[in-house]
TORKOL-4160 file (C-alpha; in steps of 0.2 Angstrom, whole numbers, padded with zeros to 4 digits, m for minus):
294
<pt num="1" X="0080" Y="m0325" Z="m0054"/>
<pt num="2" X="0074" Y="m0321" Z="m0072"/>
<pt num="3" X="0077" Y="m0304" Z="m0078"/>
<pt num="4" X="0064" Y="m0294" Z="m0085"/>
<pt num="5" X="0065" Y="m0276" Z="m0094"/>
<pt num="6" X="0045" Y="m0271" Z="m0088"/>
<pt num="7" X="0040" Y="m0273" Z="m0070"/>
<pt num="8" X="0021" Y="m0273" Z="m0070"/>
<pt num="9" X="0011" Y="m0273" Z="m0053"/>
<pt num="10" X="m0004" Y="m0281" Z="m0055"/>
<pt num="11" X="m0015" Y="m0271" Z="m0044"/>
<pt num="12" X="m0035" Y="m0271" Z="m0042"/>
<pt num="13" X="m0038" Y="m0277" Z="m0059"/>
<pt num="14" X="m0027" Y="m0263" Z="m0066"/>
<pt num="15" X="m0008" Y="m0266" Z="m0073"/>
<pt num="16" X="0003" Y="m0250" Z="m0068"/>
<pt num="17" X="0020" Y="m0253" Z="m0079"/>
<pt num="18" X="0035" Y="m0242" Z="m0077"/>
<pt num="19" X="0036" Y="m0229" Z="m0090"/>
<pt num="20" X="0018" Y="m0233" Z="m0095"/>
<pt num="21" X="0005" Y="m0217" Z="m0092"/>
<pt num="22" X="m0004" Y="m0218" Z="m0074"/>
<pt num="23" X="m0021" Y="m0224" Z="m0072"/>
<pt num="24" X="m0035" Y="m0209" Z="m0075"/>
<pt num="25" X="m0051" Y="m0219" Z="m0064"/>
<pt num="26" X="m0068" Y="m0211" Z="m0071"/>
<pt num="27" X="m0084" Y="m0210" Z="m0063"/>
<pt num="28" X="m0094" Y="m0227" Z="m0064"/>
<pt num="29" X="m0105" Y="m0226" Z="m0078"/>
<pt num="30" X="m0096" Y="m0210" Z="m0085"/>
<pt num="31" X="m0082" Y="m0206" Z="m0098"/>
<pt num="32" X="m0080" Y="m0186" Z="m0088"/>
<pt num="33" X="m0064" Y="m0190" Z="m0078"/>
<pt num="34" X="m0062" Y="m0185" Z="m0060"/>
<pt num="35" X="m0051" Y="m0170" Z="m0060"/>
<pt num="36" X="m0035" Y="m0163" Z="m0050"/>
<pt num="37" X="m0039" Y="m0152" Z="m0033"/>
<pt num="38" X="m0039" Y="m0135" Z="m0040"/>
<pt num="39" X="m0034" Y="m0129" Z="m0024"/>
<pt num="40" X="m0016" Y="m0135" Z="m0029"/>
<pt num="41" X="m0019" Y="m0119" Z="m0041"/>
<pt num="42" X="m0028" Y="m0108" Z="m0032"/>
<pt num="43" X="m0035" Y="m0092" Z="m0045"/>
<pt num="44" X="m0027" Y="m0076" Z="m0046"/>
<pt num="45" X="m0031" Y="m0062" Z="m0037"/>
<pt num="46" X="m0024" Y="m0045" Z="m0039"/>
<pt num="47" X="m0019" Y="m0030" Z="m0026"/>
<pt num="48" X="m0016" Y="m0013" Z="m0036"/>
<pt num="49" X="m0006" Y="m0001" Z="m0027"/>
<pt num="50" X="m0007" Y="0019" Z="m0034"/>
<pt num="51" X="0002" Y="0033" Z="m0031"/>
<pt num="52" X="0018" Y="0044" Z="m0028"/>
<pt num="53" X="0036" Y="0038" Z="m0026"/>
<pt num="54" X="0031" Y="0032" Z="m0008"/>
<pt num="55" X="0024" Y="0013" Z="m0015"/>
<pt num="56" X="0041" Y="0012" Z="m0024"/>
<pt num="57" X="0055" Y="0019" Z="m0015"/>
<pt num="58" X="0060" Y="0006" Z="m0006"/>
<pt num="59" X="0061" Y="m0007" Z="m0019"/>
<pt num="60" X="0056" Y="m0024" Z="m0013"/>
<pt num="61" X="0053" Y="m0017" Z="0002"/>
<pt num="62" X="0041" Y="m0004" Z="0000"/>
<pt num="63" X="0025" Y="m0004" Z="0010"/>
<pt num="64" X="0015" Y="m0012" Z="m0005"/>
<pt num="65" X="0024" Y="m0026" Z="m0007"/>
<pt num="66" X="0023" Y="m0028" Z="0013"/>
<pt num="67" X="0006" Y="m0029" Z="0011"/>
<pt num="68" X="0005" Y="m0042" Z="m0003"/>
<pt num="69" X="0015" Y="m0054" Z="0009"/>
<pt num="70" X="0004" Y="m0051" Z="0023"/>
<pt num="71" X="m0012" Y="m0055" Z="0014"/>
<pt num="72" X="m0005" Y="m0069" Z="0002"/>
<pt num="73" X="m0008" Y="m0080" Z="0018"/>
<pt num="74" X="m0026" Y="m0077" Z="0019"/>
<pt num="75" X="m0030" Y="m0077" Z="m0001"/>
<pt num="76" X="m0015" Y="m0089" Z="m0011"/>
<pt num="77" X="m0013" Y="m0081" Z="m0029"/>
<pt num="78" X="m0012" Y="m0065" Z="m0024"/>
<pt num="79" X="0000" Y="m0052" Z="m0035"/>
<pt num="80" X="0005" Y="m0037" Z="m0034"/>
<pt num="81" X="0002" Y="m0023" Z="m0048"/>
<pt num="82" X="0010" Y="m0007" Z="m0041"/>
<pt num="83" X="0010" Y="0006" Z="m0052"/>
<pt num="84" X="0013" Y="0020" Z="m0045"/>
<pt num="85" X="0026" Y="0033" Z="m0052"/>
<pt num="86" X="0038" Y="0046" Z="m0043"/>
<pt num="87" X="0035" Y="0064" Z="m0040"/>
<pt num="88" X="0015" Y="0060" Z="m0048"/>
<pt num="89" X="0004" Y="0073" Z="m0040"/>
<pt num="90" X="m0015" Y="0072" Z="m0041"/>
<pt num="91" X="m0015" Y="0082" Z="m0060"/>
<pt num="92" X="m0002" Y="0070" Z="m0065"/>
<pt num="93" X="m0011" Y="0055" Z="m0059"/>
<pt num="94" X="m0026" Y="0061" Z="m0068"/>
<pt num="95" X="m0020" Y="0069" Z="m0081"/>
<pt num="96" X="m0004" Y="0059" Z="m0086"/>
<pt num="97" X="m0009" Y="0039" Z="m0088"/>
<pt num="98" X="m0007" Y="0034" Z="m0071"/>
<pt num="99" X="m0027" Y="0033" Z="m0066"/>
<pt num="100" X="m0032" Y="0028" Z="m0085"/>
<pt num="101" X="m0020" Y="0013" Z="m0083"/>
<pt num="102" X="m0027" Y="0008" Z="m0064"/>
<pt num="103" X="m0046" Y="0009" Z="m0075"/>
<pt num="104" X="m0039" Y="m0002" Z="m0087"/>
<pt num="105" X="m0031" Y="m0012" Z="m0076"/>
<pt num="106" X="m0048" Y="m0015" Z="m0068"/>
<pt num="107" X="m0060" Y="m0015" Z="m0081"/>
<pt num="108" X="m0048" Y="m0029" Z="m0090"/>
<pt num="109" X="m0048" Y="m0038" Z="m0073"/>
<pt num="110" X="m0066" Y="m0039" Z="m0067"/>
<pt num="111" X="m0070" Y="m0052" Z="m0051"/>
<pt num="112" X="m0052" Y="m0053" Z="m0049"/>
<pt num="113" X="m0045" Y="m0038" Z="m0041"/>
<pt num="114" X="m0046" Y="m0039" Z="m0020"/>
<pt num="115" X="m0037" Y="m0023" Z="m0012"/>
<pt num="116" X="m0033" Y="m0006" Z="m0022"/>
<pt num="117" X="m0024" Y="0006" Z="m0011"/>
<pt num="118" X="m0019" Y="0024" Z="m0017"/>
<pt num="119" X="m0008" Y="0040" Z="m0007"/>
<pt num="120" X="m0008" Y="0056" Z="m0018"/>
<pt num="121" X="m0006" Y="0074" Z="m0014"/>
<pt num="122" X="0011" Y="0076" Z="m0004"/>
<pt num="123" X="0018" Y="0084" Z="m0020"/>
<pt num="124" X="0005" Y="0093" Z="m0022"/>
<pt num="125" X="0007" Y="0102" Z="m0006"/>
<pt num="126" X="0025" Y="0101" Z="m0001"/>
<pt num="127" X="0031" Y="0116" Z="m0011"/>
<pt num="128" X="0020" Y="0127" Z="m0002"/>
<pt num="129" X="0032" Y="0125" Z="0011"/>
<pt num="130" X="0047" Y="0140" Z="0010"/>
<pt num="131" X="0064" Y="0141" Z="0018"/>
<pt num="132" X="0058" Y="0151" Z="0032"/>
<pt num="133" X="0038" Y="0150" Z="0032"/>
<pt num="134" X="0021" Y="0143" Z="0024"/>
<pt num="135" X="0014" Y="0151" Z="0008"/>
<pt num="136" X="m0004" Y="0149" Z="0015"/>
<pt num="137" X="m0013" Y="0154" Z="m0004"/>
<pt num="138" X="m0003" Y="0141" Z="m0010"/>
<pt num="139" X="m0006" Y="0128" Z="0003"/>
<pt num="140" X="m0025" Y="0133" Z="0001"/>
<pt num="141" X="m0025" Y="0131" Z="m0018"/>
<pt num="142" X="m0016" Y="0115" Z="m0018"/>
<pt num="143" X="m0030" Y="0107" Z="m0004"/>
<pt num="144" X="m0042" Y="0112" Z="m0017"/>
<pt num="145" X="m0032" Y="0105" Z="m0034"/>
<pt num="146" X="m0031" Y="0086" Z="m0022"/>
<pt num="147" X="m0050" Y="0088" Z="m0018"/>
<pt num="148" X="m0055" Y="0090" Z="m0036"/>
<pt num="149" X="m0044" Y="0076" Z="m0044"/>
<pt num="150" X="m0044" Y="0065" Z="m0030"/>
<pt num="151" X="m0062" Y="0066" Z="m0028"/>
<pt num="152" X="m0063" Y="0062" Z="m0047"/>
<pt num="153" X="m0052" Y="0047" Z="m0048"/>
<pt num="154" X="m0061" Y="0038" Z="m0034"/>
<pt num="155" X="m0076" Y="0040" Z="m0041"/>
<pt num="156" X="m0070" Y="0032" Z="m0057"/>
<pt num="157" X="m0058" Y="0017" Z="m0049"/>
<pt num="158" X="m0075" Y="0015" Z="m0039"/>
<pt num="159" X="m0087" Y="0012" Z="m0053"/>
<pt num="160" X="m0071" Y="0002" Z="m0062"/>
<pt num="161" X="m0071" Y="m0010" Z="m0046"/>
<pt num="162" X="m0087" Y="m0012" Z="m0039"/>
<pt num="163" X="m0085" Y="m0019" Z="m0020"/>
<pt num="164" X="m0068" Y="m0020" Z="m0020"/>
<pt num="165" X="m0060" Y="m0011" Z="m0007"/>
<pt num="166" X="m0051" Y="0005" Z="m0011"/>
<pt num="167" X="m0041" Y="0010" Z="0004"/>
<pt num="168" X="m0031" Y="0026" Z="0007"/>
<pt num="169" X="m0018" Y="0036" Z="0019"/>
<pt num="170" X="m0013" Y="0050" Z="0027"/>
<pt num="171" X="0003" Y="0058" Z="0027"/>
<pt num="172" X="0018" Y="0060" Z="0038"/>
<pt num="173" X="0028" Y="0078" Z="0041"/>
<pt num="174" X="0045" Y="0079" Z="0033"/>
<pt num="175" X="0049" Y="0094" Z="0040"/>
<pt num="176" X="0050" Y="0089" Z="0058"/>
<pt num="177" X="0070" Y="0085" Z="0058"/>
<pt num="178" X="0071" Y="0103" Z="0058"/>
<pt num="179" X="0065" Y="0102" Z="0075"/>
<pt num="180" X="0081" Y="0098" Z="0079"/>
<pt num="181" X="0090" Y="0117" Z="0074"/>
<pt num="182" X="0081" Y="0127" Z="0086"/>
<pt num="183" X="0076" Y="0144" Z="0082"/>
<pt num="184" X="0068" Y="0151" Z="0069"/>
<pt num="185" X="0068" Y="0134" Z="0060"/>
<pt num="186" X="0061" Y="0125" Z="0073"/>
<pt num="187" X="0046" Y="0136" Z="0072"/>
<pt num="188" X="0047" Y="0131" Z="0053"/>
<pt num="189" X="0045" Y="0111" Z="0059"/>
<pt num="190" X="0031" Y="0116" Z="0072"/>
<pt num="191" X="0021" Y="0127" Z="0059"/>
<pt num="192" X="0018" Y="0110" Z="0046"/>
<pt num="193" X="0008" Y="0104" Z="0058"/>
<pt num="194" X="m0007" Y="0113" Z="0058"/>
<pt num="195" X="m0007" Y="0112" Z="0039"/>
<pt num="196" X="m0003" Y="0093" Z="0039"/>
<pt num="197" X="m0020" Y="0090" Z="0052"/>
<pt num="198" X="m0028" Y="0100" Z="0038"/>
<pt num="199" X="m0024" Y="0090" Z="0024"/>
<pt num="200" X="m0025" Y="0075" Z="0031"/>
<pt num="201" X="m0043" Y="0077" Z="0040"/>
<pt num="202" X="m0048" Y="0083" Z="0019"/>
<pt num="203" X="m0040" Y="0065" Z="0014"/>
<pt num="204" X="m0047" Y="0056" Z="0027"/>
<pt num="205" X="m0065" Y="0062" Z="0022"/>
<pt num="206" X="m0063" Y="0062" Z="0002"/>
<pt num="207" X="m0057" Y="0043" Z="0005"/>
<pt num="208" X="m0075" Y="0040" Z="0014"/>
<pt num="209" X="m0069" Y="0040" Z="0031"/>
<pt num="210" X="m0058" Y="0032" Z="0048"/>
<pt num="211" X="m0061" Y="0016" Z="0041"/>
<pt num="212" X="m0055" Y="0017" Z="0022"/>
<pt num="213" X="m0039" Y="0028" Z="0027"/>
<pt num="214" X="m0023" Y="0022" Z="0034"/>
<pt num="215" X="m0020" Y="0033" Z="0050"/>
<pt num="216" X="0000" Y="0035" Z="0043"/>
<pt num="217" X="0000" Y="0052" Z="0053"/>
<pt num="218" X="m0006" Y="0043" Z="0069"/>
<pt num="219" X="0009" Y="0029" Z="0068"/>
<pt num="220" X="0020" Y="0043" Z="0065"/>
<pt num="221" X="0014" Y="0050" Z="0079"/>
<pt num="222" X="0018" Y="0067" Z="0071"/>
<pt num="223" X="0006" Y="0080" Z="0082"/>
<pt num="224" X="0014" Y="0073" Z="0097"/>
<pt num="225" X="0028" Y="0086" Z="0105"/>
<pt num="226" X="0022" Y="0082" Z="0121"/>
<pt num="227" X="0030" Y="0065" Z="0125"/>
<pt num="228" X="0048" Y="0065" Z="0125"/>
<pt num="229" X="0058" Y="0050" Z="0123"/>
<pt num="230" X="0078" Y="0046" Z="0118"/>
<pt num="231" X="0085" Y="0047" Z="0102"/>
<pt num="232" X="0103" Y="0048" Z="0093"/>
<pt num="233" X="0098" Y="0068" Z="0094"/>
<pt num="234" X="0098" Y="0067" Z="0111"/>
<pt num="235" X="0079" Y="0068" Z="0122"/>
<pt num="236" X="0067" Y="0074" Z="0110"/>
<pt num="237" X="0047" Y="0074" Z="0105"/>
<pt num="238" X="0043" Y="0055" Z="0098"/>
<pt num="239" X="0036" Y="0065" Z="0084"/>
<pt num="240" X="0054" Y="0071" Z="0079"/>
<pt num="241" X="0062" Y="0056" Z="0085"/>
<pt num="242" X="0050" Y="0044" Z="0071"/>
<pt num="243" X="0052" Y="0057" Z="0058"/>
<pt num="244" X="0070" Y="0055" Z="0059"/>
<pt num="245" X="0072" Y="0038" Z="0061"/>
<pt num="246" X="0059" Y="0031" Z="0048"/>
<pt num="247" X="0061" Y="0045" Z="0034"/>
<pt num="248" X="0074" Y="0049" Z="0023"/>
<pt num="249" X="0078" Y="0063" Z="0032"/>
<pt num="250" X="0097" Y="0066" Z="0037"/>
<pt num="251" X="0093" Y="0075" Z="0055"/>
<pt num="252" X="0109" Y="0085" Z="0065"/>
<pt num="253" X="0107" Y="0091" Z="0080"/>
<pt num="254" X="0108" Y="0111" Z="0080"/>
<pt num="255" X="0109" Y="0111" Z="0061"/>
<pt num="256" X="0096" Y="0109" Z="0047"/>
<pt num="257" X="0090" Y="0094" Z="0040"/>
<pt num="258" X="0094" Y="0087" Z="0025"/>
<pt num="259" X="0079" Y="0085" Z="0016"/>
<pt num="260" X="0067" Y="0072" Z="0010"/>
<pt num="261" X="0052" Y="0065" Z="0009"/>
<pt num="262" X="0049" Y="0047" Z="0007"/>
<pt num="263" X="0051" Y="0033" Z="0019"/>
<pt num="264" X="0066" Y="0021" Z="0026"/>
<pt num="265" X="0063" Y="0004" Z="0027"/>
<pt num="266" X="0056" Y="0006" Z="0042"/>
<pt num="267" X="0048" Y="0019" Z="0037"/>
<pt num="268" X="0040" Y="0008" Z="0022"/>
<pt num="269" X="0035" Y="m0005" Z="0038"/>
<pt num="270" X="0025" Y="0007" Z="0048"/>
<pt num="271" X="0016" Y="0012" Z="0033"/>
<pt num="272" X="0011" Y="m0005" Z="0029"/>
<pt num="273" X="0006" Y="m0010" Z="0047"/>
<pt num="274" X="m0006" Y="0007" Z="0047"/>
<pt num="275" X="m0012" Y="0002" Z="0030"/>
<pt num="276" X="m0015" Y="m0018" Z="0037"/>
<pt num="277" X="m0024" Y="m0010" Z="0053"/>
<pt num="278" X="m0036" Y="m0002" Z="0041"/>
<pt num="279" X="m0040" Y="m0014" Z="0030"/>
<pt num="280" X="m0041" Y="m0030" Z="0046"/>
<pt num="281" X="m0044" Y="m0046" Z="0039"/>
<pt num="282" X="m0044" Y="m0049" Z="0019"/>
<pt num="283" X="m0050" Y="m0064" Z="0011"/>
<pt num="284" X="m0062" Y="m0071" Z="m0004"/>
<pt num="285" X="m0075" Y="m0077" Z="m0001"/>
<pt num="286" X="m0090" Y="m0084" Z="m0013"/>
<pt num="287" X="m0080" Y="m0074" Z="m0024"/>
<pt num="288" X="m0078" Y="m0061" Z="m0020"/>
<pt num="289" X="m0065" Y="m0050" Z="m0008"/>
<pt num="290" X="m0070" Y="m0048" Z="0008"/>
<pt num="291" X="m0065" Y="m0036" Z="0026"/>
<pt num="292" X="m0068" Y="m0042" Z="0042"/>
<pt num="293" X="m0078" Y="m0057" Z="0038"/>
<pt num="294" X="m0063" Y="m0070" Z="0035"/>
């Protein structure tokens, strides 16, 4: 046997050695070369998320970034851009860089952004609510600051993002684990509701309606006192029961809550299966993002 540093293969006409650069074939009667599949590197799209501290304060796991794994299936290069900033309110969305990054954002990303989603307006609301009643006036004027701004910045992340679908939600009742003290508190936790309907029908229609809004009030199930189901608190409304177990709520039976007003992990789920039932199927196509047609 002879020992040999460079094993060719002579192959078609064409030597391949080791270590030598591979073969580029060319079109017959062309210098262009053929190139790679591009779907190896499929482009970016973008999902921007806006918002209180309810897309962030789950981390890893809060309902944006939910989303972005359910989607990246159906449209590969999909990333998340989640801005959204804790305690924002609908003036400090407007008013303090929140909404004029989300424009930038969009105007710097034309024909590449696929889903924007946005919930604001809990903290514009939720102070209205005292120890032992609602301070309507207050509740009134706050309805009326979120339908201004809101109304404002839709407009403008609209015209920013022509055709891409700008999704909202409703909002869930934090005060429902008071429920669970009886008395005069549980008359506090049964007099949200009216004002939560309120808000949320006002959110639903400033968002264009059913079909841009995540029905996060629905999943909650947070009017319903009427079907009673098991919990650690003993037999209770599912309303009560969901509020408990999917907010960051610390609920005692016969005893106050302890207060708060984002989501659980499993609070973060619910909110993202609402939001995926809203939007149904997303994909690009010619382009372009696309609902219901994938």
């Amino acid at each position: 046997m002879i020992a040999v540093s460079l094993i060719a293969v002579i192959y078609g006409g064409f030597v391949l050695a080791a270590g030598a650069k591979a073969y580029e074939p060319k079109l017959p009667g062309s210098s262009v070369r053929l190139l790679p599949d591009r779907r190896s590197n499929p482009p970016l799209w973008y999902y921007l998320a806006l918002g209180d501290s309810v897309p962030v304060s789950n981390g890893p796991l809060s309902y944006p970034d939910l989303i972005l794994a359910h989607y990246q299936r159906k449209v590969p290069g999909l990333r998340l851009n989640d801005i959204a900033v804790s305690g924002a309110t609908t003036t400090s969305m407007l008013e303090g860089g929140q909404y004029a990054e989300a424009r930038e954002f969009l105007n710097a990303h034309k024909r590449h952004v696929a889903l924007i989603t946005i919930d604001i307006g809990g903290n514009d609301i939720v102070g209205c609510v005292g120890p032992t009643d609602i301070n309507a006036p207050c509740a009134a004027q706050a309805r009326a600051t979120i339908k201004r701004n809101l109304k404002m910045m839709l407009a403008g992340l609209r015209a920013s993002a022509p055709g891409v679908p700008v999704i909202g939600m409703t909002y869930y009742d934090p005060f429902l684990g008071y429920w669970l003290a009886e008395g005069a508190l549980r008359s506090l936790a049964l007099s949200t509701v009216p004002g939560l309907v309120t808000l949320n029908r006002e959110l639903t229609s400033l968002y264009g309606g059913a079909k841009e809004t995540a029905d996060v009030q629905g999943i909650f199930r947070s009017t319903d006192f009427k079907s009673i189901v098991a919990s650690p608190w003993g037999a209770v409304p599912i309303a009560v029961k969901r509020a408990c177990s999917w907010l960051d709520i610390q609920c005692h039976e016969n005893a106050p809550e302890g207060f708060g007003d984002d989501p659980n992990n499993a609070g973060a789920a619910a909110i993202a299966s609402a939001f995926e039932r809203t939007i149904g199927p997303l994909c690009v196509r010619r382009g372009s993002p696309a609902r219901g047609r994938c």
